[in-house]
OpenMM code with the backbone's topology and positions (N, CA, C; nanometers):
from openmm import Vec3, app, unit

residues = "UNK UNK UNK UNK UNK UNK UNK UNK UNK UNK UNK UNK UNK UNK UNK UNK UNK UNK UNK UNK UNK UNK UNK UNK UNK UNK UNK UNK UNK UNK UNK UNK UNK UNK UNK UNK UNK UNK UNK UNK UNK UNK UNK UNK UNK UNK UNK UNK UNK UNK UNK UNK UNK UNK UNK UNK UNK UNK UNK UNK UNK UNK UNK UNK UNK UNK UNK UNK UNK UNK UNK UNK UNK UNK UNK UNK UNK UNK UNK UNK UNK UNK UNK UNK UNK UNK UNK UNK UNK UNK UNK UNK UNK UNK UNK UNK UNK UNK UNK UNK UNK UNK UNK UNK UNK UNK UNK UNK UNK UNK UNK UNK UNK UNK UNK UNK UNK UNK UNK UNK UNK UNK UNK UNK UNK UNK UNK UNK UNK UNK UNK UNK UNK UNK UNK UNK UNK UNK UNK UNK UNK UNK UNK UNK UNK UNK UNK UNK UNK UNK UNK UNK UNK UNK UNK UNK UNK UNK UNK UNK UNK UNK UNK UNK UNK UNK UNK UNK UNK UNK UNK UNK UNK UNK UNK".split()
positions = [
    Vec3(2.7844, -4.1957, -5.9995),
    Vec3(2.6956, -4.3095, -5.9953),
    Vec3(2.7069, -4.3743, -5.8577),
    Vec3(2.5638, -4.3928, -5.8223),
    Vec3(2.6153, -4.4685, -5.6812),
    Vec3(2.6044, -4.6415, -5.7151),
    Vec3(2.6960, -4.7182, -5.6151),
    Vec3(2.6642, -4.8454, -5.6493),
    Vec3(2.5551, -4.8920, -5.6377),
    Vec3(2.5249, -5.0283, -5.6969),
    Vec3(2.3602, -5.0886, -5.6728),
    Vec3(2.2579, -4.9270, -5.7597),
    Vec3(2.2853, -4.8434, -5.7767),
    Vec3(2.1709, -4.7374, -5.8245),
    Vec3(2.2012, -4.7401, -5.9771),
    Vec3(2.2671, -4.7373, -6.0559),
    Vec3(2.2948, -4.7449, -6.1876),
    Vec3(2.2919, -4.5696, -6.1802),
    Vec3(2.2710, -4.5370, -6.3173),
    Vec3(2.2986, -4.3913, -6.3547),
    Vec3(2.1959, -4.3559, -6.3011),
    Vec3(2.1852, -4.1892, -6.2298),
    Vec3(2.1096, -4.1217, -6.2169),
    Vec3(2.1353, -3.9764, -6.2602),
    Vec3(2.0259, -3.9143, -6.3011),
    Vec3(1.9884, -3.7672, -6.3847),
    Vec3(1.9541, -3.6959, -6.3093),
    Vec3(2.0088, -3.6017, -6.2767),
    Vec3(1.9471, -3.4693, -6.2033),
    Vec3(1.9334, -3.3185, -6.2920),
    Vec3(1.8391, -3.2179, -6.2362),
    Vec3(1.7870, -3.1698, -6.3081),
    Vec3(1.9050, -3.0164, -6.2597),
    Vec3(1.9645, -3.0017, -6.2821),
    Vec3(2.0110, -2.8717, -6.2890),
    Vec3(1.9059, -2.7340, -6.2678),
    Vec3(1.9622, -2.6411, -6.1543),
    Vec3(1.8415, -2.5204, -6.1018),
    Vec3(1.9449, -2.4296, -6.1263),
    Vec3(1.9102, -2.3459, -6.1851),
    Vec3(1.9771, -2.1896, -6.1291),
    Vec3(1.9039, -2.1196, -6.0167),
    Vec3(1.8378, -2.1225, -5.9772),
    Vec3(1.7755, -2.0295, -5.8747),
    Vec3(1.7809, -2.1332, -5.7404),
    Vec3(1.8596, -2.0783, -5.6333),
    Vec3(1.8163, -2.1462, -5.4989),
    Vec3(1.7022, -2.1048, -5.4182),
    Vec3(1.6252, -2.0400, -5.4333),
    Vec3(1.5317, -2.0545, -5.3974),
    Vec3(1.3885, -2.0338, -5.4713),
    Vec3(1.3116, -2.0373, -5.4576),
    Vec3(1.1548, -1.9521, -5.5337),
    Vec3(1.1013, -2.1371, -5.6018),
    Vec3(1.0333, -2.0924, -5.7163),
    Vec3(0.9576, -2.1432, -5.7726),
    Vec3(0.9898, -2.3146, -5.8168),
    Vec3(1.1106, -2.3181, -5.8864),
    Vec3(1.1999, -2.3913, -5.9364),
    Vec3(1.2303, -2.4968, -5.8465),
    Vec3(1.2956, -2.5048, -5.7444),
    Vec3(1.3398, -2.5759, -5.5828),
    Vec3(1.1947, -2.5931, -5.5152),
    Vec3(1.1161, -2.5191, -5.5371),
    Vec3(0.9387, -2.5713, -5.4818),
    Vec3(0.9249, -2.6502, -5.5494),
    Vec3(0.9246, -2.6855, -5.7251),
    Vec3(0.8734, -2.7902, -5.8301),
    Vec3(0.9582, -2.9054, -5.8062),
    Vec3(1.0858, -2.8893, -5.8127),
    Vec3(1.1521, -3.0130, -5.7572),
    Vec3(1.1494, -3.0278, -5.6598),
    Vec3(1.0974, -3.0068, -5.5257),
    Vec3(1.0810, -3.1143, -5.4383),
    Vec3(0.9278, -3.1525, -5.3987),
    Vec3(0.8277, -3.0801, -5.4874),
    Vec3(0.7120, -3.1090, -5.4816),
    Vec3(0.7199, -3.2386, -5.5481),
    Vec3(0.7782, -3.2734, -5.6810),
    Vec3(0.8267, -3.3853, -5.7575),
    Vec3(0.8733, -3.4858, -5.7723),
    Vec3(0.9459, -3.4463, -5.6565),
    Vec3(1.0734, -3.5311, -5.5959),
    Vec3(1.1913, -3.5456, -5.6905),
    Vec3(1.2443, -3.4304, -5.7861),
    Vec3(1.3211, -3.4561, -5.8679),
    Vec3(1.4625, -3.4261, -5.7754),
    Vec3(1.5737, -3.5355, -5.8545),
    Vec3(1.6923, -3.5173, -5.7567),
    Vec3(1.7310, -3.4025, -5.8423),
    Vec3(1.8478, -3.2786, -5.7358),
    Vec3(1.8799, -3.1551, -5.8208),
    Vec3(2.0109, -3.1361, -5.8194),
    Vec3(2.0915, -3.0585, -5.9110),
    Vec3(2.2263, -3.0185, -5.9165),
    Vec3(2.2244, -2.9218, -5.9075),
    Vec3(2.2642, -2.8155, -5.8012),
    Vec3(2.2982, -2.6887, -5.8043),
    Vec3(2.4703, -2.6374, -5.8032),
    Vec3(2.4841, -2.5080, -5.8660),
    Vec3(2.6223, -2.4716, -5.9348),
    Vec3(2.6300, -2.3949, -5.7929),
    Vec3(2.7394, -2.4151, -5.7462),
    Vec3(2.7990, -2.2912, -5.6650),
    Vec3(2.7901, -2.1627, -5.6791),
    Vec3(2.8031, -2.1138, -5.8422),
    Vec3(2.8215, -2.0064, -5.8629),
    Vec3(2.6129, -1.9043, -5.8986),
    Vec3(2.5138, -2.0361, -5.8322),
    Vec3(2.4020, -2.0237, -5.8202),
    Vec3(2.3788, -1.9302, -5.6513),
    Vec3(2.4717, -1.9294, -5.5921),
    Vec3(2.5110, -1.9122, -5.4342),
    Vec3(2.6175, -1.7893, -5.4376),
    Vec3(2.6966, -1.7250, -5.5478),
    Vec3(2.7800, -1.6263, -5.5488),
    Vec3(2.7168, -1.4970, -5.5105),
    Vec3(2.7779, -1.4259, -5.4195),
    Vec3(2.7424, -1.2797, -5.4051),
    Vec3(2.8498, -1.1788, -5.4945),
    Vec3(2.8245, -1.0856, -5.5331),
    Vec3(2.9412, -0.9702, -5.5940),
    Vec3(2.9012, -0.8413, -5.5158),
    Vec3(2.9954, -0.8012, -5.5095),
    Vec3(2.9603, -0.6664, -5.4383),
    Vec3(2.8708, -0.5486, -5.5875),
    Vec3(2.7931, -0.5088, -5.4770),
    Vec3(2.7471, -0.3795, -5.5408),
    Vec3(2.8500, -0.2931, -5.6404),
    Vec3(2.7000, -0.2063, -5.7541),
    Vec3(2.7822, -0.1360, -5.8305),
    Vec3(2.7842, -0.0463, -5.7402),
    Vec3(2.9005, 0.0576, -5.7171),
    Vec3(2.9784, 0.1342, -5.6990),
    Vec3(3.0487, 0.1273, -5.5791),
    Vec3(3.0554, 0.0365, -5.5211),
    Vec3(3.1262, -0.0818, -5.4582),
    Vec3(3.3022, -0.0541, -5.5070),
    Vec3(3.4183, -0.0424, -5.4719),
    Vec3(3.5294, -0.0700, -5.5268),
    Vec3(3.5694, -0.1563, -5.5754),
    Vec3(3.4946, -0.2814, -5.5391),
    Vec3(3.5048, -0.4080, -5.6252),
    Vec3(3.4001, -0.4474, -5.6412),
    Vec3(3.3377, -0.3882, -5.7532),
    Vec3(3.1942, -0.3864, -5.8182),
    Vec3(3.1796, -0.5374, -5.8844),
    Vec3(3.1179, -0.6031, -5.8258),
    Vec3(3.1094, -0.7438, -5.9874),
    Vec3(3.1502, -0.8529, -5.9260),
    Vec3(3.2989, -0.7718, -5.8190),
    Vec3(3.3618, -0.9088, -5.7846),
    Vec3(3.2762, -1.0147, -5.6872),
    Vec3(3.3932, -1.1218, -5.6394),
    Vec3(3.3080, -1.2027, -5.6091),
    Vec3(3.3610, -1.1441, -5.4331),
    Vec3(3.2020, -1.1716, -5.3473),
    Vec3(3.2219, -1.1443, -5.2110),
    Vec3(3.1643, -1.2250, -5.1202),
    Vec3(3.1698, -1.3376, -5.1715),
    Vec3(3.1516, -1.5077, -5.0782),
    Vec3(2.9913, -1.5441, -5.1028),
    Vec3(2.9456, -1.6733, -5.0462),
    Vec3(2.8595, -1.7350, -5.1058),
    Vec3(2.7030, -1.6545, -5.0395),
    Vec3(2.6598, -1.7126, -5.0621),
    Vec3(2.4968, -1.6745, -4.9735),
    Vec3(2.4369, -1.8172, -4.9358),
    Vec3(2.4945, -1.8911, -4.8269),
    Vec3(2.4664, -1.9904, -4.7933),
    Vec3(2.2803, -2.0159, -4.7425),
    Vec3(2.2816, -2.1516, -4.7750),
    Vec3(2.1398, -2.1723, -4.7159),
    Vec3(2.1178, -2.1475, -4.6362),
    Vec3(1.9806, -2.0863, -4.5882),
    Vec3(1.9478, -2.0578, -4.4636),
    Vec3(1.8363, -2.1708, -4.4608),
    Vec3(1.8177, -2.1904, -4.3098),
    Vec3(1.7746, -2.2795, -4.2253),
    Vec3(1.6286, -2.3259, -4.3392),
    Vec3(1.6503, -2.4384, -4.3715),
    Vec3(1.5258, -2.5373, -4.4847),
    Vec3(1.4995, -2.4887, -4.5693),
    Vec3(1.5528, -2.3827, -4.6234),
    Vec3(1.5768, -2.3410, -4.7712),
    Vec3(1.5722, -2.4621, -4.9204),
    Vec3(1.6562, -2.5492, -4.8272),
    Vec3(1.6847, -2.6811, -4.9432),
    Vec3(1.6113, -2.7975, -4.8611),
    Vec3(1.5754, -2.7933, -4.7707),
    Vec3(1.5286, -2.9222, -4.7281),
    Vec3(1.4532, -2.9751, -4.8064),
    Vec3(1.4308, -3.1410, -4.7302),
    Vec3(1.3230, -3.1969, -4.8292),
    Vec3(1.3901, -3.2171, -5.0109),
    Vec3(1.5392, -3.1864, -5.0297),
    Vec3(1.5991, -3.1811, -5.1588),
    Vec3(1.7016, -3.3130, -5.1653),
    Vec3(1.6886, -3.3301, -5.2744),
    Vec3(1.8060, -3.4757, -5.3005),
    Vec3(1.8924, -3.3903, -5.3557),
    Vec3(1.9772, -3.2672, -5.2895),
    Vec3(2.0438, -3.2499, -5.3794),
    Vec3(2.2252, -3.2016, -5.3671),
    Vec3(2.2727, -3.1984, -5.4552),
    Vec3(2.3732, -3.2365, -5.5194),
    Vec3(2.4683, -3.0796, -5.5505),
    Vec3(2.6233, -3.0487, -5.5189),
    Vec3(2.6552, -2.9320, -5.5637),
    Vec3(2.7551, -2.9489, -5.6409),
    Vec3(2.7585, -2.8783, -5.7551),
    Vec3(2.8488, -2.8784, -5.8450),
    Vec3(2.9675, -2.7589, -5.8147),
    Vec3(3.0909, -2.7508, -5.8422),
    Vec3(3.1708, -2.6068, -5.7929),
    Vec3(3.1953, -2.5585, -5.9470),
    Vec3(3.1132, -2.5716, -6.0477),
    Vec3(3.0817, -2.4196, -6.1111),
    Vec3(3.2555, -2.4332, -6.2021),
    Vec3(3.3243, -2.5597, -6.2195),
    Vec3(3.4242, -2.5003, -6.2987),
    Vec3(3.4348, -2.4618, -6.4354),
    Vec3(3.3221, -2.4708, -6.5155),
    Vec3(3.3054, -2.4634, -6.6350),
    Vec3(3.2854, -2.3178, -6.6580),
    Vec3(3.1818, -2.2750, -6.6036),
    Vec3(3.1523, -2.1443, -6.5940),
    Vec3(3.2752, -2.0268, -6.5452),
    Vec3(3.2953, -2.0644, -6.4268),
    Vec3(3.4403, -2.0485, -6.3806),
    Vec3(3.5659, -1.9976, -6.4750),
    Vec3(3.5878, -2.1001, -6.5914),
    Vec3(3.6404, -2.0405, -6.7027),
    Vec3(3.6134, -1.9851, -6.8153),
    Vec3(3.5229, -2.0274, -6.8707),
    Vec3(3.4530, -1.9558, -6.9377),
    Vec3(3.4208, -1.8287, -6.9244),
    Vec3(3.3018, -1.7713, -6.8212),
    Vec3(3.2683, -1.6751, -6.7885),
    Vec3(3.3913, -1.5316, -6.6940),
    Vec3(3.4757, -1.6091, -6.6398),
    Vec3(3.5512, -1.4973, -6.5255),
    Vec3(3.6561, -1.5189, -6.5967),
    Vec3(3.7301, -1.6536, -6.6647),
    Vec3(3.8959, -1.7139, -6.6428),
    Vec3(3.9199, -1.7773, -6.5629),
    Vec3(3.8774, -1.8255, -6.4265),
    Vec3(3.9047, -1.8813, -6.3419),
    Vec3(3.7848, -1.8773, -6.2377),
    Vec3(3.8141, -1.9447, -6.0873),
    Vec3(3.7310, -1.9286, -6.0481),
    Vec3(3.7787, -1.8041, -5.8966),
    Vec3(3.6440, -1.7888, -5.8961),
    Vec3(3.6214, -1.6226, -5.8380),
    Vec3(3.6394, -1.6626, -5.7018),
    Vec3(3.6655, -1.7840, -5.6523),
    Vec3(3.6322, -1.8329, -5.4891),
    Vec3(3.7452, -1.9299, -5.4541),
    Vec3(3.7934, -1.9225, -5.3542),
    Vec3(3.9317, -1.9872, -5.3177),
    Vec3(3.8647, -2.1843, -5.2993),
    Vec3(3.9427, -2.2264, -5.2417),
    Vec3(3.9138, -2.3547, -5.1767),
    Vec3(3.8512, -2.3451, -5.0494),
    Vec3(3.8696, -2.2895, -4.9215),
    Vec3(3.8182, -2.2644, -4.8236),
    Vec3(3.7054, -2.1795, -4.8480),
    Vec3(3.6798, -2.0874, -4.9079),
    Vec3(3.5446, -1.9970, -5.0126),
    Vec3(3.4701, -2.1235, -5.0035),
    Vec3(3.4624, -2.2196, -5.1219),
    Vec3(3.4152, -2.3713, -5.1322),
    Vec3(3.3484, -2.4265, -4.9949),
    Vec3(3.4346, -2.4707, -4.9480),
    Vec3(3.4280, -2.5612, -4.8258),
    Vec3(3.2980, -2.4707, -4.7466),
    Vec3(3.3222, -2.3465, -4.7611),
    Vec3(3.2361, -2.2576, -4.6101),
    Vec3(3.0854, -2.3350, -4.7349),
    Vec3(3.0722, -2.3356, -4.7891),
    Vec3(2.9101, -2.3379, -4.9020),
    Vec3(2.9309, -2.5190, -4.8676),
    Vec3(3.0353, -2.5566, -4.8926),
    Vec3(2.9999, -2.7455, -4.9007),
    Vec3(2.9349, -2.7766, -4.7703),
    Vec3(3.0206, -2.7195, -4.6558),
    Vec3(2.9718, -2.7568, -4.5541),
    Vec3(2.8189, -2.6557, -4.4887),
    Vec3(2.7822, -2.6110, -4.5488),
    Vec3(2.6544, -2.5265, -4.4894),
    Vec3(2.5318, -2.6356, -4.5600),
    Vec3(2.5435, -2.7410, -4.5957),
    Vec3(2.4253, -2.8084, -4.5970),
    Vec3(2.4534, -2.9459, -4.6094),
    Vec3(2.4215, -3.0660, -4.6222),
    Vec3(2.3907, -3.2102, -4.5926),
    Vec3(2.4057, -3.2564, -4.7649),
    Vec3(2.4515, -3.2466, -4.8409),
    Vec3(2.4811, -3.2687, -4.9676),
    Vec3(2.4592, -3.3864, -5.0130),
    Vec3(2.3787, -3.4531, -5.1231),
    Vec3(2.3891, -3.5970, -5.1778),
    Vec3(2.5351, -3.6182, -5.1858),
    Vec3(2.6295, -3.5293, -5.2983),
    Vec3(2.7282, -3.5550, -5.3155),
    Vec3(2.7698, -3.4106, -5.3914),
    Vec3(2.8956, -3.3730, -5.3246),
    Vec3(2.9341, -3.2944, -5.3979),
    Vec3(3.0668, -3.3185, -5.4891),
    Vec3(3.1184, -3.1896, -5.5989),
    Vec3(3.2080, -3.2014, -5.6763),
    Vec3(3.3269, -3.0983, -5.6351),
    Vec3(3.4262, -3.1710, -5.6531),
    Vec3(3.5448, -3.1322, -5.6131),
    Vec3(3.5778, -3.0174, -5.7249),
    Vec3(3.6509, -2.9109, -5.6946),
    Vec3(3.6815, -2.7967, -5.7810),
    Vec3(3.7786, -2.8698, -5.8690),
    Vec3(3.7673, -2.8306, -6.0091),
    Vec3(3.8095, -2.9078, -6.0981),
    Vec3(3.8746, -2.7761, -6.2374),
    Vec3(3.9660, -2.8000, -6.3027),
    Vec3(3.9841, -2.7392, -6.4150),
    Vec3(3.9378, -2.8061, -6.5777),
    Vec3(3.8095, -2.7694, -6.6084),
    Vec3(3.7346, -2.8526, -6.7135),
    Vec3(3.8495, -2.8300, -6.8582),
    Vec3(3.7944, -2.8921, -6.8981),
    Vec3(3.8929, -2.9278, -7.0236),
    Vec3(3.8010, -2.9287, -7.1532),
    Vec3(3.6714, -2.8783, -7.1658),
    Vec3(3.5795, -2.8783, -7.2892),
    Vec3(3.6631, -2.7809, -7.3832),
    Vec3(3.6429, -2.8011, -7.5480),
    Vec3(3.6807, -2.6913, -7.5686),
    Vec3(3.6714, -2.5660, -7.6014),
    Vec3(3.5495, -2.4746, -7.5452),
    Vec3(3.5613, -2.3908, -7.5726),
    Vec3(3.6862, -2.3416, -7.4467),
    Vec3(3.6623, -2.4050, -7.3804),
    Vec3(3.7910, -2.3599, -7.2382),
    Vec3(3.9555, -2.3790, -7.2590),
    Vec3(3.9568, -2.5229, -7.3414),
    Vec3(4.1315, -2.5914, -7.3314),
    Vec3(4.1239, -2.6136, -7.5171),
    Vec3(4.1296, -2.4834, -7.5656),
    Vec3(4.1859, -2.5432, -7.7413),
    Vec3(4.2497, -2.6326, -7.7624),
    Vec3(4.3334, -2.6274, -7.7067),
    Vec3(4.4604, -2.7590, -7.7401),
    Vec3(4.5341, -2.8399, -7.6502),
    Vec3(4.6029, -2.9127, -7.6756),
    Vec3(4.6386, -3.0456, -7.6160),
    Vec3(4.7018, -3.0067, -7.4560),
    Vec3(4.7872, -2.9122, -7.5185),
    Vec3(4.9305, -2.8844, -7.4187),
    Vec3(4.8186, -2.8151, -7.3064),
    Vec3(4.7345, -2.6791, -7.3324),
    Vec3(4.6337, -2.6785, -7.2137),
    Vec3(4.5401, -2.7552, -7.1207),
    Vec3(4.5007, -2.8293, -7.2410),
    Vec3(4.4009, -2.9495, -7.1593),
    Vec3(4.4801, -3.0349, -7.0621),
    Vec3(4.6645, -3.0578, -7.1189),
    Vec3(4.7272, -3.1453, -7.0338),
    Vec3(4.7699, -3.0294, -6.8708),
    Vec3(4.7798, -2.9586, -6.8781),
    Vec3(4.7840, -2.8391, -6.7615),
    Vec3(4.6686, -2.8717, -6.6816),
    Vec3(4.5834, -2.8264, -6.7556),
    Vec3(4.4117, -2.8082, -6.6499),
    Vec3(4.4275, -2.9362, -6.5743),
    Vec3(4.4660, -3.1002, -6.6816),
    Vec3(4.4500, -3.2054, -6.6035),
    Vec3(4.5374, -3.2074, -6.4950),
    Vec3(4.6255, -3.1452, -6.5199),
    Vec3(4.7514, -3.1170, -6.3880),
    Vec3(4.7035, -3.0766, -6.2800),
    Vec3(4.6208, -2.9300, -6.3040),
    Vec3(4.5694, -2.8596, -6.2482),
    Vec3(4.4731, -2.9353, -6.1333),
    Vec3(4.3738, -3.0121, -6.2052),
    Vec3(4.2671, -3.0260, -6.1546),
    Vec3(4.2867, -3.1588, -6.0793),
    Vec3(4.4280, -3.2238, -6.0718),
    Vec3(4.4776, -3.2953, -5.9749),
    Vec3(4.5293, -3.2532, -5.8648),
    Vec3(4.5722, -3.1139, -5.8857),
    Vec3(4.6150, -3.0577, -5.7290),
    Vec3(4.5157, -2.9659, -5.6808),
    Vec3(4.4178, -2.9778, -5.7561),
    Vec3(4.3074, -2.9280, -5.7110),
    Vec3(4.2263, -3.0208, -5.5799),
    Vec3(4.2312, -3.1590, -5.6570),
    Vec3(4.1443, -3.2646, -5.5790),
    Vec3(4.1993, -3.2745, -5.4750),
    Vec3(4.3294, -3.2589, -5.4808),
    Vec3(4.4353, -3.3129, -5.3235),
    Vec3(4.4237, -3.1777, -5.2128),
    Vec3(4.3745, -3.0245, -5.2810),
    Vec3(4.3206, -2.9197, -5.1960),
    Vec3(4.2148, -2.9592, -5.1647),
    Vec3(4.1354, -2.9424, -5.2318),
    Vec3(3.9760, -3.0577, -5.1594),
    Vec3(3.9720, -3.1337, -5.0689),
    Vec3(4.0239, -3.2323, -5.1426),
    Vec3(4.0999, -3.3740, -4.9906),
    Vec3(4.1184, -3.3243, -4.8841),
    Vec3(4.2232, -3.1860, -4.8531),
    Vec3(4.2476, -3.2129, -4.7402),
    Vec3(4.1874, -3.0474, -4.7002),
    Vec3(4.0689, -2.9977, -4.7595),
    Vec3(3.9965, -2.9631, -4.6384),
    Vec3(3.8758, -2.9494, -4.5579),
    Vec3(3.8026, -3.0266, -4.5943),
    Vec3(3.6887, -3.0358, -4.4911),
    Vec3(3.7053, -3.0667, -4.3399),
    Vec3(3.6546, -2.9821, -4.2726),
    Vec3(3.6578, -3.0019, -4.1162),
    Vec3(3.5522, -3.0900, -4.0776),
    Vec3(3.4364, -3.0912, -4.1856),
    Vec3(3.3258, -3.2139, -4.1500),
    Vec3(3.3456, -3.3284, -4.2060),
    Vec3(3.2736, -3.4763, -4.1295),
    Vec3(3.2754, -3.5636, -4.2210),
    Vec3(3.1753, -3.5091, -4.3311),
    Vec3(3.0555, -3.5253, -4.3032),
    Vec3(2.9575, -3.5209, -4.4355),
    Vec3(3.0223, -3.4511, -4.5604),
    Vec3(3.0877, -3.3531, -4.5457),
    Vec3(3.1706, -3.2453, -4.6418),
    Vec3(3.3217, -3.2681, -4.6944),
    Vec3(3.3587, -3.4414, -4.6208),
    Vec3(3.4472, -3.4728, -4.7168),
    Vec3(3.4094, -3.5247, -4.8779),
    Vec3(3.5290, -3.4730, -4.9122),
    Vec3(3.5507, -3.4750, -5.0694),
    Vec3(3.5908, -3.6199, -5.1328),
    Vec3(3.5147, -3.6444, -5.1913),
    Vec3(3.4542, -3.8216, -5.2410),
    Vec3(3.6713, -3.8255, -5.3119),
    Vec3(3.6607, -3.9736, -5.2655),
    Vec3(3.8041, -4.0151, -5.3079),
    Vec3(3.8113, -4.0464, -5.4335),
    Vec3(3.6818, -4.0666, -5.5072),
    Vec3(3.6551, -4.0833, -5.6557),
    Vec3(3.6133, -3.9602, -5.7143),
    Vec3(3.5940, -3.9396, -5.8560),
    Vec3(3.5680, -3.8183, -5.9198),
    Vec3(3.4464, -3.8326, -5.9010),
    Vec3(3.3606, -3.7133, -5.9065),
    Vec3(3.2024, -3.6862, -5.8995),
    Vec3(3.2568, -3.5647, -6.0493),
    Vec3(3.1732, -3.6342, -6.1678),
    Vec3(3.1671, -3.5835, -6.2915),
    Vec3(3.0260, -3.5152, -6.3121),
    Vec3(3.0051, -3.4278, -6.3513),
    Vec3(2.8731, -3.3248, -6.4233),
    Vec3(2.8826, -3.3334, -6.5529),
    Vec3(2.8480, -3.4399, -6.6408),
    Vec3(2.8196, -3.4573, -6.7871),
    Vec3(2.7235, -3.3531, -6.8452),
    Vec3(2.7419, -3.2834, -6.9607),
    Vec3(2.6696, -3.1923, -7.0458),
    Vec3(2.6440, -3.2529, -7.1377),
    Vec3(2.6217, -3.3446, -7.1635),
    Vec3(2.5471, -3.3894, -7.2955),
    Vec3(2.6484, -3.4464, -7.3793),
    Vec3(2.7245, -3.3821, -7.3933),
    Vec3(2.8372, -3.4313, -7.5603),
    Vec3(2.8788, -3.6108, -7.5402),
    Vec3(2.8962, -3.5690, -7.6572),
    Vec3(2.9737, -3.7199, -7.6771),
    Vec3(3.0974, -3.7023, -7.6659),
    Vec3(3.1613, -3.8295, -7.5891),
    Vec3(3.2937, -3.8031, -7.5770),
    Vec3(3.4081, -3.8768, -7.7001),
    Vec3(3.4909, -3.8189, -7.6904),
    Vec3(3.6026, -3.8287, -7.8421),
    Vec3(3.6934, -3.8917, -7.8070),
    Vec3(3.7484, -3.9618, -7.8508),
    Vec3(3.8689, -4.0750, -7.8297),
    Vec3(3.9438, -3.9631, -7.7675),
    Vec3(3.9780, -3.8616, -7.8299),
    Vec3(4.1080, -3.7726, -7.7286),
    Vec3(4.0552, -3.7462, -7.5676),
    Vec3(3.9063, -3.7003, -7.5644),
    Vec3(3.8467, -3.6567, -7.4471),
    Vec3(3.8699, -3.8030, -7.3725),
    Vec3(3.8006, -3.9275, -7.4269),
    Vec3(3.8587, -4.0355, -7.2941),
    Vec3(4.0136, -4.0817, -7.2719),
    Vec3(4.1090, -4.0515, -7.3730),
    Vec3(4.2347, -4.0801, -7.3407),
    Vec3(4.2809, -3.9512, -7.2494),
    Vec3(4.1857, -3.8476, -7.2373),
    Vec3(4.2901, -3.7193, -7.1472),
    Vec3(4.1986, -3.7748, -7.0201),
    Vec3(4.1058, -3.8128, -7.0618),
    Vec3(3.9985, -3.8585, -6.9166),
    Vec3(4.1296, -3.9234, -6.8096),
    Vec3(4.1295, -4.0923, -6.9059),
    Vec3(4.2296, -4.1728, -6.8141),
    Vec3(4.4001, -4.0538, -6.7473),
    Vec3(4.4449, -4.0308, -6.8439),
    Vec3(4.5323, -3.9344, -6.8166),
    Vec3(4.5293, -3.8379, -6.6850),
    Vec3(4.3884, -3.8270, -6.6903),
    Vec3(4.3387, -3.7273, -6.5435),
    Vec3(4.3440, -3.8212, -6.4365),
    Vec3(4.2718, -3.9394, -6.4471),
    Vec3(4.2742, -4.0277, -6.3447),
    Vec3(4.3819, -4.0787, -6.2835),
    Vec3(4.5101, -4.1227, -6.3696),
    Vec3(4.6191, -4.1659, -6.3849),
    Vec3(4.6735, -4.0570, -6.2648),
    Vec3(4.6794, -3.9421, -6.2453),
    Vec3(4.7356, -3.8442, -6.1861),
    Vec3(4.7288, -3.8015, -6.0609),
    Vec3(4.5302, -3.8406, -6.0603),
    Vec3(4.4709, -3.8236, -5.8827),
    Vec3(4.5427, -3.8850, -5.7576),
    Vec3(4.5300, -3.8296, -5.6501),
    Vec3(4.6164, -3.8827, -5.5385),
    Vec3(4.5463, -3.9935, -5.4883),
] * unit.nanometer
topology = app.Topology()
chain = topology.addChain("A")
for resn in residues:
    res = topology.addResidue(resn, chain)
    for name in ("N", "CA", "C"):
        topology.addAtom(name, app.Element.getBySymbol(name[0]), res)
């Protein structure tokens, strides 16, 4: 949330470029794009077929003209791979290749199809505190420093007395 703006909604894209990124900024809708919208894998028959082989950064006004916003994909991240497929500096080379509303710090989500139980969710929150303090300290740009507050990507749910007591718990921890 920015101050003075109250909540704002952005529309989530999977595709960085084509049709989708034309409608929102013909629109002017603000957008959230996933990092892992930007992943390359190497070719099949490739020795590391699938894997991940760094981002496919914007090229020159690809996104212009966009209000938009990058998420680093940790949900998917576990869910889909176990982890995520791209280091911290991986990150940074994609944060810093464009002018960002605001981006999100690599994080270990805690929903549960990801963290069943307590003792995991209390890890990830571990996790995703020494995560923020890798973030912190690496951007070589200003624009591409990593917000000293959390930048959250809400999915809809309602949150559960346990989900805001592990919330504070997370906060409690940040550097």
């Amino acid at each position: 949330m920015t101050p003075g703006r109250g909540l704002q909604m952005r529309v989530g894209i999977p595709l960085t470029a084509g049709a989708l990124p034309a409608a929102a900024r013909r629109l002017g809708y603000p957008v959230l794009f996933s990092a892992n919208a930007f992943a390359r894998v190497h070719a099949d028959g490739h020795e590391r077929a699938k894997e991940f082989a760094g981002f496919r950064l914007p090229k020159g006004g690809q996104l212009d003209g966009l209000d938009a916003a990058l998420d680093s994909a940790g949900f998917v991240a576990a869910a889909r791979y176990g982890d995520y497929r791209w280091s911290v500096p991986d990150y940074y080379d994609l944060v810093e290749s464009f002018p960002w509303t605001w981006h999100a710090s690599m994080d270990y989500c805690c929903e549960p199809e990801v963290a069943k139980d307590r003792p995991l969710r209390l890890l990830r929150i571990a996790a995703t505190a020494q995560m923020l303090a890798q973030c912190q300290a690496k951007p070589r740009r200003k624009h591409a420093a990593c917000p000293r507050r959390c930048q959250s990507s809400k999915d809809g749910r309602r949150p559960s007395t346990r989900s805001v007591r592990d919330g504070f718990r997370c906060l409690s921890g940040l550097p």
